[in-house]
TORVEX-391629 format. One record per atom (N, C-alpha, C): chain; atom name; z negated, x, y. Coordinates in steps of 0.2 Angstrom, whole numbers, plus 5000, padded with zeros to 4 digits. Layout:
! TORVEX-391629
{node "A" "CA" {Z X Y}}
...
***
This chain:
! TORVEX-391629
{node "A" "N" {4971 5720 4995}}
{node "A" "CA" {4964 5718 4993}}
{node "A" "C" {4965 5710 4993}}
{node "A" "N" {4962 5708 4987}}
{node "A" "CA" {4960 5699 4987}}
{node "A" "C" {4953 5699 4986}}
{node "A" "N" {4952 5691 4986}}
{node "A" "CA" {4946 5689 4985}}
{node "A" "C" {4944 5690 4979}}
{node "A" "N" {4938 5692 4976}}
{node "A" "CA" {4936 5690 4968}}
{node "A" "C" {4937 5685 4965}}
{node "A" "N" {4935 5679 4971}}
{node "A" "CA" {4935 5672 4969}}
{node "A" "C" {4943 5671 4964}}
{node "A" "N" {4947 5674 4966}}
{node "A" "CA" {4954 5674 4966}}
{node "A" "C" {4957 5677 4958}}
{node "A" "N" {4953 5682 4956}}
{node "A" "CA" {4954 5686 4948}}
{node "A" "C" {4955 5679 4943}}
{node "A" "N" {4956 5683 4940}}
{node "A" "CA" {4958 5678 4932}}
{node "A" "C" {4955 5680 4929}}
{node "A" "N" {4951 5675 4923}}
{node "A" "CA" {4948 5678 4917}}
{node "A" "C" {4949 5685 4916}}
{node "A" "N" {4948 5690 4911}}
{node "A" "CA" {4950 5695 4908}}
{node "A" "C" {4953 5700 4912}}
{node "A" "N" {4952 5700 4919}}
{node "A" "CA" {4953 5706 4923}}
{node "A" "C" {4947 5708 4925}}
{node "A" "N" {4949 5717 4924}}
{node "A" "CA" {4945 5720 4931}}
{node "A" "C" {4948 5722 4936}}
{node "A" "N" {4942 5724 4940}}
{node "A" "CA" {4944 5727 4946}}
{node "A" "C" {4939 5730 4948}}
{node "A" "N" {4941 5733 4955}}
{node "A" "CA" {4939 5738 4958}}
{node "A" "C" {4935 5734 4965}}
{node "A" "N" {4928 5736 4966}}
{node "A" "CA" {4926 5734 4972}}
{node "A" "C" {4928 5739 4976}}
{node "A" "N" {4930 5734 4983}}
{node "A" "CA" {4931 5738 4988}}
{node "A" "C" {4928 5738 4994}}
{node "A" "N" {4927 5732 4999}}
{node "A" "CA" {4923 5727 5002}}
{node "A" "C" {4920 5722 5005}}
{node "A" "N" {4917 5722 5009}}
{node "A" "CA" {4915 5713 5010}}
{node "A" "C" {4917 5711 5017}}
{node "A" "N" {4917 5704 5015}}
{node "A" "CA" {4921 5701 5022}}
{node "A" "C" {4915 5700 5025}}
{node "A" "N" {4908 5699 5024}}
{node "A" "CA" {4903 5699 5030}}
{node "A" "C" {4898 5704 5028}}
{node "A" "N" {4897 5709 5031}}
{node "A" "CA" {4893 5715 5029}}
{node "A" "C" {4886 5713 5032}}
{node "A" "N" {4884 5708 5030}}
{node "A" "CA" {4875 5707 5031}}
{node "A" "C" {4871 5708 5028}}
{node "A" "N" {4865 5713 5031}}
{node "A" "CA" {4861 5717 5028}}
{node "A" "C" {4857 5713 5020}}
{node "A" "N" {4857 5706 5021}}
{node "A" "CA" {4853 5704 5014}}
{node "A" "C" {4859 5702 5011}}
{node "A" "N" {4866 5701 5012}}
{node "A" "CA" {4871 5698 5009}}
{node "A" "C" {4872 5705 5004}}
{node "A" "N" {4873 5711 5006}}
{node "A" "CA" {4873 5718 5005}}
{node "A" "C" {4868 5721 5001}}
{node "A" "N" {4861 5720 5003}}
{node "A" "CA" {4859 5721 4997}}
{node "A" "C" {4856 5716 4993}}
{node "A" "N" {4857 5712 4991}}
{node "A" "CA" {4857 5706 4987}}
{node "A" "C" {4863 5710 4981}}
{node "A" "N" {4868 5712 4983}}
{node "A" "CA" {4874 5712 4979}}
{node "A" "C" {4872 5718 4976}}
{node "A" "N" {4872 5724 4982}}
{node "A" "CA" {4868 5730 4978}}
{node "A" "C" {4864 5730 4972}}
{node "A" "N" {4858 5726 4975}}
{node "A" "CA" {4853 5724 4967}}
{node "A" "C" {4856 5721 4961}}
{node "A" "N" {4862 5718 4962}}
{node "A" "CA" {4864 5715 4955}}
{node "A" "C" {4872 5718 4952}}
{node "A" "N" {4872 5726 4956}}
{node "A" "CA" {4876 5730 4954}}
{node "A" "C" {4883 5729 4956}}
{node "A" "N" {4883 5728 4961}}
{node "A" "CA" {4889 5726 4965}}
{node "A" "C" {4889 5729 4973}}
{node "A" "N" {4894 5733 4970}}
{node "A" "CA" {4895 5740 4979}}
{node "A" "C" {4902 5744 4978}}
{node "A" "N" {4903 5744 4983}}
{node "A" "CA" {4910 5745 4983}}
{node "A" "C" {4911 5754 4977}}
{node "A" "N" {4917 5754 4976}}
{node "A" "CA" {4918 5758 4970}}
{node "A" "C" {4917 5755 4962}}
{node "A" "N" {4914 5751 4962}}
{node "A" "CA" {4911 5748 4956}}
{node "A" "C" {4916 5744 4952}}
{node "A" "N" {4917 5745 4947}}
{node "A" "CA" {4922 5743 4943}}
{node "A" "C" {4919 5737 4939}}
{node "A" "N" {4923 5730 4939}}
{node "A" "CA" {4917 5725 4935}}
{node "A" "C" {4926 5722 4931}}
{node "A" "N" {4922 5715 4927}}
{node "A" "CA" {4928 5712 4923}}
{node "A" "C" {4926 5706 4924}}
{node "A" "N" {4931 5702 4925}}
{node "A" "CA" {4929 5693 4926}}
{node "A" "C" {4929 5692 4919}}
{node "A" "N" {4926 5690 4916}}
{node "A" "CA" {4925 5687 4910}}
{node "A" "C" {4926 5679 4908}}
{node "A" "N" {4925 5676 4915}}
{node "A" "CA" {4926 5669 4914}}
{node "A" "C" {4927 5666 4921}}
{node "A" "N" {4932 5663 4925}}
{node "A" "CA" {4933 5660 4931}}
{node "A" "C" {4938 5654 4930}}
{node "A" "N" {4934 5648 4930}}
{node "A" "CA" {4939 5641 4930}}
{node "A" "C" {4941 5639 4935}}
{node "A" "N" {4941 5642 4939}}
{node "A" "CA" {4945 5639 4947}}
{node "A" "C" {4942 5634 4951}}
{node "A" "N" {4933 5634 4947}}
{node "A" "CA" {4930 5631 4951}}
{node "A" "C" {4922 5633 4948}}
{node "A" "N" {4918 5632 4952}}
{node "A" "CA" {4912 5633 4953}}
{node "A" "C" {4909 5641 4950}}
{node "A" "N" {4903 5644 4948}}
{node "A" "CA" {4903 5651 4946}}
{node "A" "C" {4908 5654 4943}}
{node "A" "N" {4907 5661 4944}}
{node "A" "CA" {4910 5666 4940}}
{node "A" "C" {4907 5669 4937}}
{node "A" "N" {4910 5673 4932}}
{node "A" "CA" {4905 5677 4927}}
{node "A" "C" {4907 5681 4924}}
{node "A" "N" {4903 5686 4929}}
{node "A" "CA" {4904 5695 4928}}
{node "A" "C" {4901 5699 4924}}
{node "A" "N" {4906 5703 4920}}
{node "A" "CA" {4903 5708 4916}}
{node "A" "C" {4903 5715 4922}}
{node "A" "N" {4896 5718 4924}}
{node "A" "CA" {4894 5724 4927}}
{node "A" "C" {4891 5727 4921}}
{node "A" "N" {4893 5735 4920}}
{node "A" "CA" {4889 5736 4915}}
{node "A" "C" {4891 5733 4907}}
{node "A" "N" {4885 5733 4906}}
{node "A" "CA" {4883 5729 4900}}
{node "A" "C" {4879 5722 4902}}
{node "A" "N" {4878 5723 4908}}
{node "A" "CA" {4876 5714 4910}}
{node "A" "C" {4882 5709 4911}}
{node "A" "N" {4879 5703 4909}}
{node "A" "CA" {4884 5695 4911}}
{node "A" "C" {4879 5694 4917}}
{node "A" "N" {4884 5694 4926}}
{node "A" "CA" {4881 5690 4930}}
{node "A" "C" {4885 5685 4933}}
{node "A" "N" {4882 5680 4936}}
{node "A" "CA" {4883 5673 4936}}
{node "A" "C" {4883 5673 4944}}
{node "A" "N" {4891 5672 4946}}
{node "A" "CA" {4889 5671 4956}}
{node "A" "C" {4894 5667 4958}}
{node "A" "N" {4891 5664 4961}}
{node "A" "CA" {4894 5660 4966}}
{node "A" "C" {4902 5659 4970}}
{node "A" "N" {4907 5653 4971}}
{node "A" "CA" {4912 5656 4971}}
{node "A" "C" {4913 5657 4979}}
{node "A" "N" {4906 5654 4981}}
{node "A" "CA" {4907 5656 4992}}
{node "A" "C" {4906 5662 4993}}
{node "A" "N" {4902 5666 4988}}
{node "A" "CA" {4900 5673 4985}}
{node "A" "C" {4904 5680 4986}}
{node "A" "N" {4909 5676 4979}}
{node "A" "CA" {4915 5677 4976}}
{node "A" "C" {4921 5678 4982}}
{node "A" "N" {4922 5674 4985}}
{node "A" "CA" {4925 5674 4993}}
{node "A" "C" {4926 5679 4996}}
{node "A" "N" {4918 5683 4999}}
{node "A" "CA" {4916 5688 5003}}
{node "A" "C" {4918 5694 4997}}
{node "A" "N" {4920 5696 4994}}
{node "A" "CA" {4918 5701 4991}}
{node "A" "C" {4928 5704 4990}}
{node "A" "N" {4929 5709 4992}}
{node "A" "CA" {4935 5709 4992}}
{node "A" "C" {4938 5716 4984}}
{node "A" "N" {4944 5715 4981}}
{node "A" "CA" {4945 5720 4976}}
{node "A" "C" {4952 5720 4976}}
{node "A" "N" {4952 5725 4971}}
{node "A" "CA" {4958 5730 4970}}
{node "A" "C" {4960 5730 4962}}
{node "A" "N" {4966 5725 4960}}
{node "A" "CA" {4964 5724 4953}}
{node "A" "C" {4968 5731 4948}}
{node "A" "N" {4964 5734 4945}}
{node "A" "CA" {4966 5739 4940}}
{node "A" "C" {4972 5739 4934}}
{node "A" "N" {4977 5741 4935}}
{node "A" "CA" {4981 5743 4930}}
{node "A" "C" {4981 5744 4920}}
***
């Protein structure tokens, strides 16, 4: 397992867990479709400032301290 923050453009992965399991951290993520098993694609990460998730058919825009907490598994 690595950090999000960590993917490269044009990969997906696998959510698996988070580094701080707080109740608004968790469902903050929940609501924007982020929970573990959920498969997303980094669409855009320049090694600094936001990243930009394709969930879905939505483009979500997070944070790289965020990004940090959020642990995956990258897909084949």
């Amino acid at each position: 397992m690595i950090p999000l923050a960590l993917i490269e453009s044009g990969e997906k992965v696998e959510i698996i867990d988070f580094v701080k399991k707080g109740k608004s951290l968790f469902n903050h993520l929940r609501d924007i479709g982020i929970f573990a098993g959920k498969i997303v694609e980094v669409v855009s990460n320049q090694g600094h400032g936001p990243l930009l998730l394709r969930i879905d058919e939505a483009r979500i825009a997070i944070g790289r301290g965020m990004a940090m907490k959020i642990m995956v598994r990258r897909l084949q």
